[in-house]
C-alpha positions as CSV (number, residue, x, y, z in Angstrom):
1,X,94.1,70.8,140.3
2,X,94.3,73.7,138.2
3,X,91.2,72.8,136.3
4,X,89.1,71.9,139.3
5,X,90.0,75.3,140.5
6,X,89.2,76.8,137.0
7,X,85.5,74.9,137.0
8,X,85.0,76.5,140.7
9,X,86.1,79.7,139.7
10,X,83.7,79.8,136.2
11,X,80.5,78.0,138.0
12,X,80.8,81.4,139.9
13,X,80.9,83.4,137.5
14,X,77.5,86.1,136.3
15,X,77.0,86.2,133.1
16,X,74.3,88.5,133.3
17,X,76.2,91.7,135.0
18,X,76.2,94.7,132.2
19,X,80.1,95.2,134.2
20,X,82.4,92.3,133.0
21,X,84.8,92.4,130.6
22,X,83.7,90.1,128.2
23,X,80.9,91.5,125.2
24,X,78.5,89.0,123.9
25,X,76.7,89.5,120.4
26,X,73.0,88.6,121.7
27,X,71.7,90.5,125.0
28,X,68.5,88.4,125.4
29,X,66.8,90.4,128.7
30,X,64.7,88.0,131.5
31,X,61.7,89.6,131.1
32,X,61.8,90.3,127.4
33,X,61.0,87.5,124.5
34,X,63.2,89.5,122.0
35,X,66.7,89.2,122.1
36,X,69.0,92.5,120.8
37,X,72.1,91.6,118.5
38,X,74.7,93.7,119.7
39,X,77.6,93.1,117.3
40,X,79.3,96.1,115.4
41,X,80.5,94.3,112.9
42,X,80.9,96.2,109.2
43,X,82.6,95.7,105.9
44,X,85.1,97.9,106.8
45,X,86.2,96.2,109.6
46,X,86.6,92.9,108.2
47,X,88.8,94.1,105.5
48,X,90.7,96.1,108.4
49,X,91.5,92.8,110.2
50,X,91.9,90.7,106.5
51,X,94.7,93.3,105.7
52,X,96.3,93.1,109.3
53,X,95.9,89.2,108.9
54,X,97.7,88.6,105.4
55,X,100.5,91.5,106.4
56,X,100.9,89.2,109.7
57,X,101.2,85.9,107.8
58,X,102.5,86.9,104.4
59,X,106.2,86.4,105.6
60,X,105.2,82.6,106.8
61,X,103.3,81.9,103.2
62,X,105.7,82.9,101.2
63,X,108.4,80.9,103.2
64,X,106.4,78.1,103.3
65,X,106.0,78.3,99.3
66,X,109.9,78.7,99.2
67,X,110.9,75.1,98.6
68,X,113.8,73.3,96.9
69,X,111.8,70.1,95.2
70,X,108.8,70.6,92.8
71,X,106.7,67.7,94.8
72,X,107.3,70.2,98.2
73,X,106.4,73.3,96.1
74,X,103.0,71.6,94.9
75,X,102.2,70.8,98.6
76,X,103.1,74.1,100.1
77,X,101.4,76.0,97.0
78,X,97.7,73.7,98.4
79,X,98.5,74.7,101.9
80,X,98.8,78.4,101.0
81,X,95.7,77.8,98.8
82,X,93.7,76.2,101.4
83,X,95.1,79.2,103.8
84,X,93.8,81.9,101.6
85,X,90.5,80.3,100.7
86,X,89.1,80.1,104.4
C-alpha cells in the first residue's frame, strides 16, 4: 500500500517548478536547446566533506583493523584499503 501511495504521490509531482526543495545540477529550459549546469561544486568543498567523512568513520576503521588473529587483520586491513581507495 505504502508504495502505491508513494507512486501516486511522485506521478504528481512537477519537476519543472523553480519552488521545490530538491536542486538539480542541469536546468535544461523548454524553449532553449542549451542546458545550464548548475552545480557549485569546488576543490574546497570536496576536501571539506573528505575531512568530515574520514573524522566520521575513522573510529569504525580503526576498530575494524583492531583484530586479535593475523588472518582477520589482513582482511580488515583490505576492507579499510578498499574503504579509503573509493
Amino acid at each position: 500500500v505504502a508504495i502505491l501511495v508513494f507512486f501516486v504521490v511522485a506521478s504528481e509531482a512537477n519537476l519543472q517548478n523553480d519552488t521545490i526543495d530538491i536542486e538539480f545540477t542541469w536546468k535544461c529550459p523548454r524553449d532553449s536547446e542549451w542546458c545550464d549546469n548548475k552545480a557549485d561544486l569546488t576543490k574546497a568543498g570536496w576536501f571539506i566533506f573528505s575531512m568530515l567523512m574520514i573524522a566520521f568513520l575513522a573510529k569504525d576503521m580503526i576498530n575494524g583493523c583492531k583484530s586479535s588473529s593475523l588472518m582477520r587483520l589482513i582482511d580488515n586491513a583490505f576492507v579499510c584499503l578498499i574503504i579509503l581507495a573509493q
